[in-house]
N, C-alpha and C positions, 0 to 999 in steps of 0.2 A: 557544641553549637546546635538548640535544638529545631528543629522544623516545622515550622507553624501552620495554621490557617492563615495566618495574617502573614503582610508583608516582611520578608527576610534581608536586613539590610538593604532596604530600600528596592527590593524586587520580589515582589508576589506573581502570583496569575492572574491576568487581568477577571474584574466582579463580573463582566457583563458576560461573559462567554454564555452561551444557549444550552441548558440543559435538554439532550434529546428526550423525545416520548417514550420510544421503544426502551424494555428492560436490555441492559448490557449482559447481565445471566441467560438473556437468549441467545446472542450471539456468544455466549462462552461455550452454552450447552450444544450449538452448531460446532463452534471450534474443536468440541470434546467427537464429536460423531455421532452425536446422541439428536434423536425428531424432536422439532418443537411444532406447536399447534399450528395447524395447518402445513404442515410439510411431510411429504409422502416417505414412508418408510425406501429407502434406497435400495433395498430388498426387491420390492413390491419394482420400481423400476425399473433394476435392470432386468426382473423377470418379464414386463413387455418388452424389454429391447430386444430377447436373443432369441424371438419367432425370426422363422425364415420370410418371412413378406414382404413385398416389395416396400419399398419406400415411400409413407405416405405422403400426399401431395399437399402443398405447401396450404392452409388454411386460415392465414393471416395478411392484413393489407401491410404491404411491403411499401415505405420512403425512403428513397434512394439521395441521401448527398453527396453525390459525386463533386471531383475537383474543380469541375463549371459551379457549382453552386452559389448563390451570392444570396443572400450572407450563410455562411457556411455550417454546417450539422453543429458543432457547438453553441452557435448564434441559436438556432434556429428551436434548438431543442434544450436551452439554458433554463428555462421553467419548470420543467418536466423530470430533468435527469437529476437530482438529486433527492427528488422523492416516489423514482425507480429505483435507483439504488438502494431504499429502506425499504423496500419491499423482496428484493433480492436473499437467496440465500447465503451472502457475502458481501456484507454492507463493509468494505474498504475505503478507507480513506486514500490511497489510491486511482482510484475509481469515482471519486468525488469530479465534480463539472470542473469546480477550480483547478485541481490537479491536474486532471486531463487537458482543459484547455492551455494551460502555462505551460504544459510540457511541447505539447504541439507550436505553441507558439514561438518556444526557444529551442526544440531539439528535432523537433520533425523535420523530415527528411522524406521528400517523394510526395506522393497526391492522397489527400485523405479521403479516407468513404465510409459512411458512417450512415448504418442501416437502422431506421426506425420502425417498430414491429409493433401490428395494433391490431387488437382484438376486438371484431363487432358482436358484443354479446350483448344476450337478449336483454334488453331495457325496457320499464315501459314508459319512460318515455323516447319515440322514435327516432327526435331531432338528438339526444345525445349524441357527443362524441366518442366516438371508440375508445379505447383504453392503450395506452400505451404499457405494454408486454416488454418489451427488450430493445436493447441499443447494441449496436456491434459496431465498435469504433475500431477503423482498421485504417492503416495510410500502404499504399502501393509503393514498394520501394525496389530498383534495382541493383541488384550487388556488383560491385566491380572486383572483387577480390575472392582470395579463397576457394572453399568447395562449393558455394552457390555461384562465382561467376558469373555473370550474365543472363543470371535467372531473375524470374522476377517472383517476391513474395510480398502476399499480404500479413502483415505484423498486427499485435493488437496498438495503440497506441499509447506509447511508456515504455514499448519492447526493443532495449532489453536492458539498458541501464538507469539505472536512478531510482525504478518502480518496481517498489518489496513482489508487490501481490498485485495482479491484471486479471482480469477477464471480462467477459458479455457481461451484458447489465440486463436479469432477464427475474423479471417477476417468480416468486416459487409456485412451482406448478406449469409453467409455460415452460419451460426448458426446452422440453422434447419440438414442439411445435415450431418455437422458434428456432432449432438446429434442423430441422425439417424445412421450413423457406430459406436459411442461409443455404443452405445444399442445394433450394434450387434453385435460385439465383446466383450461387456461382456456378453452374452449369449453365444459364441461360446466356445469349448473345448482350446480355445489360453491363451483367458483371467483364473487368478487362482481363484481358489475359494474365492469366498467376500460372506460375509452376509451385510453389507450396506456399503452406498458411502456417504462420509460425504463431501458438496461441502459449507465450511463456509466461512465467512464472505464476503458475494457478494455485489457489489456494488448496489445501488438502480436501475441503467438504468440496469443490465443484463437481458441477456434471461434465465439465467440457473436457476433463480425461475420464470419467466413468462410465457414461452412457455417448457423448458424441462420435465418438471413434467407434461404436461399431453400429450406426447408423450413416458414416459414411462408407465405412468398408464394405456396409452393405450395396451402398450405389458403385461398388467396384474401384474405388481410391485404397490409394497406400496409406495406413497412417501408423504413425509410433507415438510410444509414450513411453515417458521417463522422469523420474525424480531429478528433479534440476538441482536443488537446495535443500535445505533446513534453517530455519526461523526460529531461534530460542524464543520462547516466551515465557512468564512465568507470573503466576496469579496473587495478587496481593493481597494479604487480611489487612482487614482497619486498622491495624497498629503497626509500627516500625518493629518493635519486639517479637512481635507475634511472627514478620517477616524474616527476621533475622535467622529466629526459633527454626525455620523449618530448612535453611540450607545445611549444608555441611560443616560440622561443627568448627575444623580447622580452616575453612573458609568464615566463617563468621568472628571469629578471631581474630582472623588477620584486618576484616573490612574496619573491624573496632581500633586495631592498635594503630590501621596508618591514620585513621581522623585525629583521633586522640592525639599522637605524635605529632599532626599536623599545627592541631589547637593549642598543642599547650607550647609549642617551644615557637610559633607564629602569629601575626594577627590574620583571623581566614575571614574570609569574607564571601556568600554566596548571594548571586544575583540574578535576577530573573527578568528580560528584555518586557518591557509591555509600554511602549510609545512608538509610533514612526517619526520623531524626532532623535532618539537614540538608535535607531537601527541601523542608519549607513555607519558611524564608528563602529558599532559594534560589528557588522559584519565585515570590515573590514579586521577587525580584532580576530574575529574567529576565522576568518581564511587565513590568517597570519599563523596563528597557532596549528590549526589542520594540516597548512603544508607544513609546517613543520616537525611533526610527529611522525610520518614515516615517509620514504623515499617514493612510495607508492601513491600517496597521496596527494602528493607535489606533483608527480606528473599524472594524477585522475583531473585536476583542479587547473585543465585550458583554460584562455581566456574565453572561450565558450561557456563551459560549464561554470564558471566564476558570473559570467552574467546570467545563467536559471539561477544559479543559487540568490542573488542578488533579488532577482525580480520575484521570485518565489515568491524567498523567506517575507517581503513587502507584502505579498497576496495572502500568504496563507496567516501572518501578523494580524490584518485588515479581516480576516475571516475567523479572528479568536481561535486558530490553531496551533501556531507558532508557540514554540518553547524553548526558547534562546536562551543559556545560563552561562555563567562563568563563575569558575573558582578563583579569586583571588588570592595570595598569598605577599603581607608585606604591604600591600597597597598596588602588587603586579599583576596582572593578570596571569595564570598558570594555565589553564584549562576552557575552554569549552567543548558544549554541549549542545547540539539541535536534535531536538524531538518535535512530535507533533502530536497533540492530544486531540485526541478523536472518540466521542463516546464513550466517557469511563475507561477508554485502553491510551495508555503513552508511548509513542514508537522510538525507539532512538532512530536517529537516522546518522547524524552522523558527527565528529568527534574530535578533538585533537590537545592537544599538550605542549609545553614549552620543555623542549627535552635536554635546554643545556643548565637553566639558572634552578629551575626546582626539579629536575628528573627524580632526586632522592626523596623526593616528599610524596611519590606518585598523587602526582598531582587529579591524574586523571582517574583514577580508583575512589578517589576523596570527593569530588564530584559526582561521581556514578553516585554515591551514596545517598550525598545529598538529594539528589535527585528523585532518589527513589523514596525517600523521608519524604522530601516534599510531595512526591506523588500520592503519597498514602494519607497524607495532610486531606490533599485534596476530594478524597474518595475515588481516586482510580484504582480501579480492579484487577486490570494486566499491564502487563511491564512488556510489551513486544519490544525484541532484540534486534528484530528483524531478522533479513538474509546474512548466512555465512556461522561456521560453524567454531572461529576465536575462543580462546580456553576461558576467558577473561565470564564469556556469557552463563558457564555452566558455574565457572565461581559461583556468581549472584544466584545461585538458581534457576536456572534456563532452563525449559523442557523440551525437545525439538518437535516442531511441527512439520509436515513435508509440503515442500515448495516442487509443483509438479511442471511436467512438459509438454502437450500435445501438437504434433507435426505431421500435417496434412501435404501427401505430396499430391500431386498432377498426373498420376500416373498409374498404372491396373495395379494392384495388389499382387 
């Protein structure tokens, strides 16, 4: 069944989707660790960071949306933060306005604060407006349980379930400056009382475990770091062949024998969601199938999180992100599949199977495949796996990326 540019039994990707400006090879060659133009050797970096001097003083105009705000830091900054983030050394689809506000809007917990960073550089003209430098989207949340008890932290927003990859939203080049007035504004009488700042799941290239942590260690804070995760990803050539070519010989083998076996002893059928007229069945289809592929999954899938996923998947559809598929088998549905294509990269997010009527057809491997055919149809370049380190990932090819930690306590070093 092979995978086209055009429509695949009646589900393609939708035509109109926006092809972004910026090259995708840039952010691969970020991903790899390698400088792209205009971005500072890491090197060069942290060799200003580890002088002994005091900590310089904040040099950028600070907006403060605290949880009075009306209408609130995503309102306020909805123009702006999406084309901060393409200026970013870590243009996340995570970190997208859409994502962040939906997530806030369905999972947030506690009072959000969300710092706008602006840079008045020299212009000639004088009446310009300054430049928006960085976003630090954070919600104050108190814990009742566990080893924080009673403490109170600042989280980034998406922290710590559902969002692969978080962090600041901070122009390349401005980093240092902008982790310079967050330090002094949470030390100042503005910011509310926190006992630690939990900055999870950071991408491998950030500066917010590289250089942040010891520009506050310097101001006399405690902080850790640590490897939270790993993130298979794995880079696509323009051909399905050429893809296949470069995994593991007895894994490509096998990905060949179960389609084939699927195709030729069934009628398969692959489809791709692209209406909000077909989206409520169909999500109701793929939560059907999700819970029921492992035990784990059934109880991740509240009726909480059953309505982000609902509202999301609507949003992010509506924003040509959305990648809703199903394997059918017979005329039944066996399999789905939610990704999210984002600039030449496809993320899986998340997954599931009919494990009683086709479990022997792996349904869900048969799928994968598809998927990944159809991605390469499309000219996507990375296959991100996301978080978590499943055998299934390094099958296809996975390569792991590190998924980092930085934790800011309240306290002397």
């Amino acid at each position: 069944m092979p995978i086209t540019t055009a429509p695949v039994s009646g589900g393609g990707a939708p035509e109109d989707i926006a092809t972004p400006e910026d090259s995708v090879l840039t952010r691969h060659r970020r991903h790899d660790g390698l400088d792209t133009d205009g971005m500072a050797a890491l090197s060069e970096i942290f060799a200003e960071e580890a002088g002994p001097e005091a900590v310089p003083p904040c040099t950028l105009e600070v907006k403060i949306y605290g949880p009075k705000t009306y209408p609130n830091g995503f309102s306020r900054l909805a123009a702006e933060w999406n084309d901060l983030l393409a200026r970013s050394r870590y243009d996340s689809f995570f970190l997208t306005h859409e994502w962040q506000s939906v997530w806030w809007q369905e999972l947030g917990n506690g009072d959000l604060w969300i710092l706008a960073f602006y840079a008045d550089a020299c212009r000639e003209d004088d009446a310009a407006a300054p430049e928006l430098v960085g976003i630090a989207p954070f919600f104050l949340h108190e814990h009742k349980r566990r080893k924080w008890a009673g403490k109170r932290s600042l989280q980034l927003v998406g922290c710590v379930e559902v969002s692969d990859f978080l962090d600041m939203l901070i122009a390349v080049g401005w980093e240092r400056s902008v982790y310079y007035c967050l330090l002094s504004w949470l030390q100042s009488e503005d910011a509310p009382a926190w006992d630690y700042i939990d900055l999870c799941n950071l991408p491998e290239e950030s500066l917010s475990y590289r250089v942040l942590p010891s520009i506050f260690e310097r101001a006399g804070l405690r902080v850790e770091v640590s490897q939270e995760d790993v993130a298979p990803h794995v880079h696509l050539p323009p051909r399905y062949e050429s893809y296949l070519g470069q995994i593991d010989k007895k894994q490509r083998h096998e990905i060949r024998r179960k389609q084939r076996r699927a195709e030729r002893e069934l009628a398969v059928d692959f489809k791709l969601v692209q209406s909000m007229d077909e989206l409520q069945e169909a999500m109701d289809a793929f939560l059907r199938l999700q819970r029921m592929s492992r035990p784990d999954k059934e109880s991740f899938m509240t009726s909480q999180m059953e309505r982000f996923f609902r509202i999301m998947a609507g949003r992010m559809l509506e924003a040509g992100r959305l990648h809703l598929s199903f394997l059918s088998l017979n005329g039944e549905r066996a399999a789905a599949l939610m990704a999210f294509e984002y600039k030449k990269e496809l993320l899986l997010y998340n997954s599931g199977y009919d494990t009683e009527r086709w479990a022997g057809y792996s349904p869900g491997w048969v799928l994968l495949g598809y998927v990944i055919q159809h991605a390469i149809a499309r000219g996507i370049e990375v296959f991100d796996f996301l978080q978590g380190d499943e055998e299934y990932k390094y099958r296809f090819g996975g390569h792991d990326y590190k998924v980092m930690r930085t934790l800011i306590v309240n306290e002397p070093a």
